[in-house]
C-alpha positions as CSV (number, residue, x, y, z in Angstrom):
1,X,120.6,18.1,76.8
2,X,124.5,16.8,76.4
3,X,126.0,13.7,78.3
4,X,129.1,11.5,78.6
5,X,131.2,13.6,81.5
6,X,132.4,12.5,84.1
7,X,131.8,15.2,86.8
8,X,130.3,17.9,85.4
9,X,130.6,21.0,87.6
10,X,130.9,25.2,87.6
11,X,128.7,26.3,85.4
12,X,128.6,29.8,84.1
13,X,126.5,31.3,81.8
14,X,128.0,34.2,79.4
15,X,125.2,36.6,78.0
16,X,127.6,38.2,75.4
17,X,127.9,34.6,73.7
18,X,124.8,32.7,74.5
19,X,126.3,30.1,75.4
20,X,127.1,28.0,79.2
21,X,130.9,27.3,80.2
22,X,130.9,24.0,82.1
23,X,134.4,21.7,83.8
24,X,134.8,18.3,83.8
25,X,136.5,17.7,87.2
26,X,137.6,14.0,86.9
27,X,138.4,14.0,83.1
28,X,139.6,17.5,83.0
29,X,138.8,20.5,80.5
30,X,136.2,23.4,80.2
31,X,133.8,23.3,77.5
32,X,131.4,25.7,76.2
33,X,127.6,25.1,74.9
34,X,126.7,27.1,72.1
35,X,123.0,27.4,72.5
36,X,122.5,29.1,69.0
37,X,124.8,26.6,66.9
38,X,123.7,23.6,69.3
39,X,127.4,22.7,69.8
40,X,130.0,21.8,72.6
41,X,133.5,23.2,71.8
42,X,136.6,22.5,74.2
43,X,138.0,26.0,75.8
44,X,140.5,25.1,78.2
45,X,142.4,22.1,77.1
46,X,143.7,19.4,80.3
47,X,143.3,20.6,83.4
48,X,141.4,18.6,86.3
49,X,139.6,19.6,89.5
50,X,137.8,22.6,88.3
51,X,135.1,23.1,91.0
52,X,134.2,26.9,90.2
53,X,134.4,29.6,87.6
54,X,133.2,33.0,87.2
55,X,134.0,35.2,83.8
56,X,136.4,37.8,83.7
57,X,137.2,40.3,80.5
58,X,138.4,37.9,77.5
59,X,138.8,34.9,79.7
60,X,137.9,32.9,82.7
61,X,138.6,32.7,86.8
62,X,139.3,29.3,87.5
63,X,139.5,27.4,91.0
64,X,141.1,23.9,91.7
65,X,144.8,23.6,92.9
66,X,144.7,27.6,93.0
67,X,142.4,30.6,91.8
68,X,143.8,31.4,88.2
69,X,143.2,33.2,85.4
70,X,142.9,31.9,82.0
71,X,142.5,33.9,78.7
72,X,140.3,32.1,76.1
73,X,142.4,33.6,73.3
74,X,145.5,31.7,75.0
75,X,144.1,28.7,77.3
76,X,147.8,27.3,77.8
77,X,148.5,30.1,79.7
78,X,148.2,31.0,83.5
79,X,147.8,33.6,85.6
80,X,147.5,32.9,89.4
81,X,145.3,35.2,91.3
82,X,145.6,33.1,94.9
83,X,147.8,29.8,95.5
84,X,147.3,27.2,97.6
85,X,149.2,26.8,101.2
86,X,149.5,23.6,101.8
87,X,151.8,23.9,104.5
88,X,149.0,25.4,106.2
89,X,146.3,23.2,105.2
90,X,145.0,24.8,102.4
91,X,144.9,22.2,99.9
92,X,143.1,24.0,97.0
93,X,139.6,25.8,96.4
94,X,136.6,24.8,95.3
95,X,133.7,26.7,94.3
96,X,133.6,30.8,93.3
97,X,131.2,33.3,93.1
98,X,131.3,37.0,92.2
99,X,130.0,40.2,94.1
100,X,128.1,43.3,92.4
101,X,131.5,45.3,92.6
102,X,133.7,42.1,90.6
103,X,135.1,41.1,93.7
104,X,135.8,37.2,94.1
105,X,134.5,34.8,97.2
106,X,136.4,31.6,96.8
107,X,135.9,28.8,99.4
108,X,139.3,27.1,100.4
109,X,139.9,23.1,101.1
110,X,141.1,21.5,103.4
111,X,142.4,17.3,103.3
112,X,138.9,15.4,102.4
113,X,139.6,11.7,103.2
114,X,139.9,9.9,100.1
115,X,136.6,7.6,101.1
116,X,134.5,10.5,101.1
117,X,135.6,12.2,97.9
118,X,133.0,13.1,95.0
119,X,134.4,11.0,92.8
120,X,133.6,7.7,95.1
121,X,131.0,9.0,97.5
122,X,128.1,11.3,98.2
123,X,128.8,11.0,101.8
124,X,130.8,13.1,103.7
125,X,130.4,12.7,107.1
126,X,133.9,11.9,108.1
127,X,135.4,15.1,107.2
128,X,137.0,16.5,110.1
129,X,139.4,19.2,108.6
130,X,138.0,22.9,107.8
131,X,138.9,25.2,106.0
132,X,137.9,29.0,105.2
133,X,136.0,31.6,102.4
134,X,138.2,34.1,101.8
135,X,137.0,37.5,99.7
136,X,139.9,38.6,97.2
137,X,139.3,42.5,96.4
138,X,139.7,44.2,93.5
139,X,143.7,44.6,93.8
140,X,144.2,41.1,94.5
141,X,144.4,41.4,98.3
142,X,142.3,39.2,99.9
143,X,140.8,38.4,103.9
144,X,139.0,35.6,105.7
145,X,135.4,36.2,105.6
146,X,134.2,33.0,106.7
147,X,135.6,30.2,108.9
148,X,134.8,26.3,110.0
149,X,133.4,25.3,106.8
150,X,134.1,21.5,106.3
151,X,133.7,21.6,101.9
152,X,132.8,24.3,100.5
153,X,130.8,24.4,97.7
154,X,127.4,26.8,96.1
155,X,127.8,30.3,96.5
156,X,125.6,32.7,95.1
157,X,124.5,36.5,96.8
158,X,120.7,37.8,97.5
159,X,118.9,40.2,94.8
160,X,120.1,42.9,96.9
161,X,123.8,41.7,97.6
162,X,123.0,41.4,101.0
163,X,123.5,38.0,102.1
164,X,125.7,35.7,100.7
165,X,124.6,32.1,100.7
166,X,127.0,29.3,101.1
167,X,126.7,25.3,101.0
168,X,128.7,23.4,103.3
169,X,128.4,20.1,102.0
170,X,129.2,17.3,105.6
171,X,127.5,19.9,107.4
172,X,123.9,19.8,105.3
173,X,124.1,23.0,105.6
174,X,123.2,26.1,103.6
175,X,124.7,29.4,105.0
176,X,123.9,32.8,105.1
177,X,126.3,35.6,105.9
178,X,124.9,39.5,106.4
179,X,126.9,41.5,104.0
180,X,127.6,45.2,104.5
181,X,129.8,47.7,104.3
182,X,129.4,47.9,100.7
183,X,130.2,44.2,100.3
184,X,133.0,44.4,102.6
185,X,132.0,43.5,105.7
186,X,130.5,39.6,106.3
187,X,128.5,38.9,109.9
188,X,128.9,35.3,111.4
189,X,127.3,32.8,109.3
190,X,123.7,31.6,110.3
191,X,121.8,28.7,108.7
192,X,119.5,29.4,105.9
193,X,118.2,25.9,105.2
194,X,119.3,22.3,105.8
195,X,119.6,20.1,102.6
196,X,121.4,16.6,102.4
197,X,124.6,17.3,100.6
198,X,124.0,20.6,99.3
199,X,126.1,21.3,96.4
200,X,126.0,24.8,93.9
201,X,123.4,26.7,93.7
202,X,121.8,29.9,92.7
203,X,119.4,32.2,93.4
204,X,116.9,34.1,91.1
205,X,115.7,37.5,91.1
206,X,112.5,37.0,93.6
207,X,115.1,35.9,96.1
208,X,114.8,32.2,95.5
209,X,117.5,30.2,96.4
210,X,117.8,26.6,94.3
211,X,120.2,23.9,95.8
212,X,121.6,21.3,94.0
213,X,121.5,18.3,96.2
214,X,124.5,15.7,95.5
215,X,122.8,13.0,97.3
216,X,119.6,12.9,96.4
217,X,118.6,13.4,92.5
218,X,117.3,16.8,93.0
219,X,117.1,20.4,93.4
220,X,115.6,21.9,96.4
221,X,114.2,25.4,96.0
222,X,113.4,28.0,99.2
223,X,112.0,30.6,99.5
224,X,113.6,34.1,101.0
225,X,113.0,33.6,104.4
226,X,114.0,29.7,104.2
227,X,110.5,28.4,104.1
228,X,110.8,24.9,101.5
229,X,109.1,26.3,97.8
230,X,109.5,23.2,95.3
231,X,111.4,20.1,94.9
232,X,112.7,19.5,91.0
233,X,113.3,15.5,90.6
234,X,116.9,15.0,88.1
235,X,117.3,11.2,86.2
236,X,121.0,11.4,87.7
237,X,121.4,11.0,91.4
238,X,124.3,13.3,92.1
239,X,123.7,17.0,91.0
240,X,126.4,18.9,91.6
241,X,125.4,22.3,90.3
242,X,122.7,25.3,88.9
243,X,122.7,27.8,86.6
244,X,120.2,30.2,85.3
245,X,120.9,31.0,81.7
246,X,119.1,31.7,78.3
247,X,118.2,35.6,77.0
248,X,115.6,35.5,79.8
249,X,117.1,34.2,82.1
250,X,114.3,31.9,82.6
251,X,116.5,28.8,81.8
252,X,117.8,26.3,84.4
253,X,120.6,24.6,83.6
254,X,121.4,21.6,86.2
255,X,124.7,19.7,86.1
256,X,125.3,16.3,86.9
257,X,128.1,13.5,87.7
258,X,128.3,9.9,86.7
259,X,128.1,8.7,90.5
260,X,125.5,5.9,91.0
261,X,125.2,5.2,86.9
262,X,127.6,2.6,86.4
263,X,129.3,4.2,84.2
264,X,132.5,7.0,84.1
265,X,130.6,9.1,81.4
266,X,127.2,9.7,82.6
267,X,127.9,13.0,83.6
268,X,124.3,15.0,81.6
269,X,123.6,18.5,81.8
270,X,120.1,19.4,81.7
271,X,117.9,21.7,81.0
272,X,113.7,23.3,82.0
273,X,112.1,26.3,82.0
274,X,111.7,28.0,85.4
275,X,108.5,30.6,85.9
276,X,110.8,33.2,87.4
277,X,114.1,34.3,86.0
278,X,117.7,34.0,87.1
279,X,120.0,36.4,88.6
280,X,123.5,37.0,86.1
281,X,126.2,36.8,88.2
282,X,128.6,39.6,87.8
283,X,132.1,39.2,86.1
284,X,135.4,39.0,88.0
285,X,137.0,42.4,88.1
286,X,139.9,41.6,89.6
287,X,142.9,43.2,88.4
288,X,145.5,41.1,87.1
289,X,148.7,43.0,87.3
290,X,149.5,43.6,90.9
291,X,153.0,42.1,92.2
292,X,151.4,38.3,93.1
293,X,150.0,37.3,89.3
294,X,152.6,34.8,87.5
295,X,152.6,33.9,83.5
């Protein structure tokens, strides 16, 4: 559908604007596919590393060095939600999802050796530090929800908000976490299916879950209770992430990155039609004006 990224990642899909927000992690920026006019416009200008986003009132929740806030009216400016510790290991955050009530799940990172990064490798079984998926509430307070995951990367909640799943890239492992407590409380985390470098994914409203496997030139699709479904072949070996989109939903929207093309701009999104539709995720309802946000 549109090529020439480098390391395409996040994708959201806004319903108000028909259209699917998209990063470049390697050459930096978020863009925007207008699926009336056909069109790619730039919406955030620069910034690298963008592994997640979820939309929020007139802007976007970002991830990377820290979980931010940017308003499209003003992309230059930048409000921080979460920062990185770094003194503690906490290097950044990768990939963001949204619960029913707006509240954000945000894996953290911890030091990937550089041999084992996306950008050179699909491999990532020398990654010894862990790191942790924190929830941030609506005020901006946030807990530890989940702990020992190696890289963090798709999350996406059941039809019924009652499991979370999670990908754990070195691990191969998808998980699942019991959510209750009205989305408050997360049980230990079991595993829901094993996939070789699972990255985002999505679930649709039968319960499906659809992993984007980095390794492998495909998306692997289960059913509820874990049981393999479908396998959906890519041209581009490393897919890093899925979104359902379009006014039914029933769109598929698969994201790639240049790794294995010989090129730095390979990076293609693409598009088929899916038999059952998507779930929307929810928009970020975080409040932005309690004591930690920054201009």
């Amino acid at each position: 559908m549109d090529g020439g990224y480098g390391l395409i990642e996040g994708p959201v899909w806004d319903p108000k604007k028909n259209g699917l927000y998209f990063s470049d992690v390697e050459n930096g920026g978020v863009y925007f596919y207008n699926t009336i006019s056909k069109t790619v416009e730039l919406a955030i200008p620069h910034r690298k590393g963008i592994g997640g986003m979820s939309l929020h009132s007139n802007g976007l929740i970002i991830s990377g060095r820290n979980i931010a806030y940017k308003p499209l009216s003003n992309p230059t400016a930048t409000i921080v939600i979460r920062d990185r510790d770094e003194k503690n290991g906490l290097i950044g955050y990768n990939d963001i999802t949204t619960d029913s009530q707006g509240r954000l799940l945000v894996g953290g990172m911890a030091h990937v050796p550089p041999s084992t990064r996306l950008k050179g490798s699909t491999s990532y079984q020398n990654v010894q530090s862990s790191e942790n998926l924190y929830l941030i509430d609506l005020d901006g307070n946030s807990k530890v929800v989940g702990t020992d995951i190696k890289l963090t990367n798709g999350l996406a909640f059941s039809p019924d908000n009652k499991v979370l799943y999670h990908s754990d890239t070195p691990t191969n492992s998808v998980w699942m976490y019991k959510v209750t407590d009205e989305g408050t409380t997360y049980g230990r985390k079991n595993v829901f299916a094993k996939v070789a470098s699972p990255d985002g994914l999505c679930v649709a409203e039968d319960g499906s879950v659809y992993v984007a496997s980095a390794s492998s030139g495909s998306v692997k699709v289960f059913n509820p209770d874990g049981s393999k479904r479908k396998h959906i072949e890519v041209p581009l070996r490393m897919v890093t992430s899925v979104c359902f989109g379009g006014n039914d939903l029933h769109d598929l929207y698969i994201v790639t990155g240049s790794l294995g093309t010989g090129s730095i701009k390979k990076g293609s999104i693409f598009r088929i039609k899916e038999p059952v539709a998507g779930l929307c995720v929810p928009e970020c309802k975080v409040k932005l004006d309690y004591p930690h946000s920054k201009l």
